[in-house]
Structure formats: structure tokens, C-alpha cells
N, C-alpha and C positions, 0 to 999 in steps of 0.2 A: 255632619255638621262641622264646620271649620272654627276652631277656637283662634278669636284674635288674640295675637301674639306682638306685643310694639317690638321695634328695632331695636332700641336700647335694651334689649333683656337677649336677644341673640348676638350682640355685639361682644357682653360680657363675658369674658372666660370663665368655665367652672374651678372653682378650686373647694372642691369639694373632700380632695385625699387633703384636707390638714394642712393644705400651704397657703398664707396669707399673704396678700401684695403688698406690700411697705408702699406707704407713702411718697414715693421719689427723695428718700432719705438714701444716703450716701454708705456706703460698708464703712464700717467701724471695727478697730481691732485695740481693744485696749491691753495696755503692758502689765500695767500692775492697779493694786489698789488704789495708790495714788493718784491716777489718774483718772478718777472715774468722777473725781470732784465735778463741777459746772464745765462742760464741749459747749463749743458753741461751731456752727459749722460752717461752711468757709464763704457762706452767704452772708453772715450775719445773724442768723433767724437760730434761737434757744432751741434745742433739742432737749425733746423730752421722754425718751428714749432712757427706760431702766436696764440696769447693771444685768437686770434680773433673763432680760430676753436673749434670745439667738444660743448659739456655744460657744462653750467657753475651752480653751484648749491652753494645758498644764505642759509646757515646759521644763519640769525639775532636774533631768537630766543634763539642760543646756547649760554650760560650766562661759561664764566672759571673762574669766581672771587671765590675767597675764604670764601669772607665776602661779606653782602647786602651793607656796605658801600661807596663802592667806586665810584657809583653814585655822593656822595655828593662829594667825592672827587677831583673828577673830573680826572679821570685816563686817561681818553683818552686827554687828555692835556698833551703835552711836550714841555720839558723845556729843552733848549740845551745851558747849561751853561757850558758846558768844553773850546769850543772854544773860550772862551773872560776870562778865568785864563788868567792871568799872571804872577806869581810868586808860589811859592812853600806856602808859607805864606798864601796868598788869598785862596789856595784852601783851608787849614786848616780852617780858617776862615767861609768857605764858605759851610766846612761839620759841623762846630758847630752850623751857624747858623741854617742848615737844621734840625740837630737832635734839637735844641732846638726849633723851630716851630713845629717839629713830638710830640716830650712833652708840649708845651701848647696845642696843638690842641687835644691831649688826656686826656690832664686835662681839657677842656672843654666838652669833648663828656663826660666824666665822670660825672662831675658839673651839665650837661645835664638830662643826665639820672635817676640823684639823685632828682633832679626838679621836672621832670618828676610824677617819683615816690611818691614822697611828694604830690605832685599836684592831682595824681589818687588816693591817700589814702585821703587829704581830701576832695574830689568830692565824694569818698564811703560812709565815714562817714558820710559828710552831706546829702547826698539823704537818710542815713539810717536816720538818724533823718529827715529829715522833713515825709517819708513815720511813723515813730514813731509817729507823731505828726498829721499826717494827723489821724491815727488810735486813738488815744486818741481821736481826738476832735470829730469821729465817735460815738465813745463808749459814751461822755459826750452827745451830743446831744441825742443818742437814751435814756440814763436815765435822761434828762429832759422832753422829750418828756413824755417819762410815767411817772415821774409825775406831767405832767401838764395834762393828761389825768384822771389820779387819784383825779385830785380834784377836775375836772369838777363832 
């Protein structure tokens, strides 16, 4: 006995191991949290498409700074001082004091470094002289030694 079977039901593919067809939705790869607020996709048409679905793939290794400093800086720190301006004047104010904190703090990383420097030069120097003096007093002991052998 032949069981009828319509067209449409052998046309479809199985995805019986777990794998479901997306709706002719687009790959999406989001960067940060920030982002996850309202896509819309380049149609026009609202996706509705949770945070929650697909994988998610962690980055934490990948460093985008320019320079090793911003560690010390502390970049991931923000500071949202536009909303509490209130005057034209204050902001003025407010960008001189900034640059003038960006110029001490670079005249200190400089001051720093010169320290620094002075400090490694004379840590060199004095290792080089006492290993100097460690070898003198080598050299003197071995020529008292013969001749105090000498005169036994």
C-alpha cells in the first residue's frame, strides 16, 4: 500500500540535528553592549532578533590602544561633564582646565622617565664599581697570599 506523500513535505530539508533556518535575516555581529540597543536592517524592516540567540565571541585579549599607557590612565573611566555646563564661559574654563591637567601630567610622565633614567645609570655605575672592586680586592689578596707563601 503506497502512503501519499505531497511535494511540499519532500522539497523541505530536514534539520532535525538542531539546526534551524533563519528567516533570510542577515549575519549580525555585535561589538559591544552598546550596540545591541534598536538594528534595524538595511532594508528598513525592525529586527527582532535577541541579544540572547547565536554565539557570542569574547575578545578580551584584543588590546586597540595606541600607546601601553593608558592602563595608568585609566581610559576606561568616563567622565560625563557636558550635562552639568552651564554657561558658555564654564565650558571654556572647563577645556583649559583639561588641557592644563593633560600638560602637568605630561610634564610629570617626563620628570618620570628622566628619574627613572638617572636612577638606571647610577645603579650601572655603581654595580660597575663595586664588581671593580670586588676584582681588585681579588687580585690583592691573591698577591698577598704569595707573598706570604714566599716567605714562609
Amino acid at each position: 500500500m503506497a502512503v501519499a506523500v505531497r511535494l511540499k513535505e519532500i522539497m523541505q530539508p530536514d534539520f532535525s540535528q538542531g539546526h534551524e533556518i533563519s528567516s533570510c535575516k542577515p549575519f549580525r555581529m555585535c561589538i559591544s553592549d552598546d550596540d545591541l540597543k534598536d538594528f534595524d536592517s538595511d532594508d528598513g524592516e525592525r529586527s527582532d532578533m535577541s541579544p540572547g540567540k547565536g554565539t557570542r565571541f569574547s575578545c578580551a585579549d584584543f588590546d586597540l590602544s595606541d600607546s601601553e599607557s593608558f592602563e595608568e590612565e585609566g581610559y576606561l573611566k568616563i567622565t560625563l561633564h557636558l550635562p552639568y555646563k552651564k554657561s558658555y564661559e564654564e565650558s571654556i574654563l572647563f577645556e583649559y582646565e583639561l588641557e592644563r591637567e593633560t600638560k602637568v601630567k605630561e610634564a610629570v610622565r617626563c620628570k618620570l622617565s628622566s628619574l627613572e633614567a638617572s636612577l638606571r645609570f647610577e645603579n650601572d655605575f655603581a654595580l660597575i664599581r663595586v664588581a671593580t672592586f670586588v676584582r681588585e680586592r681579588k687580585e690583592a689578596n691573591v698577591r698577598l697570599d704569595k707573598q706570604h707563601t714566599r716567605k714562609m
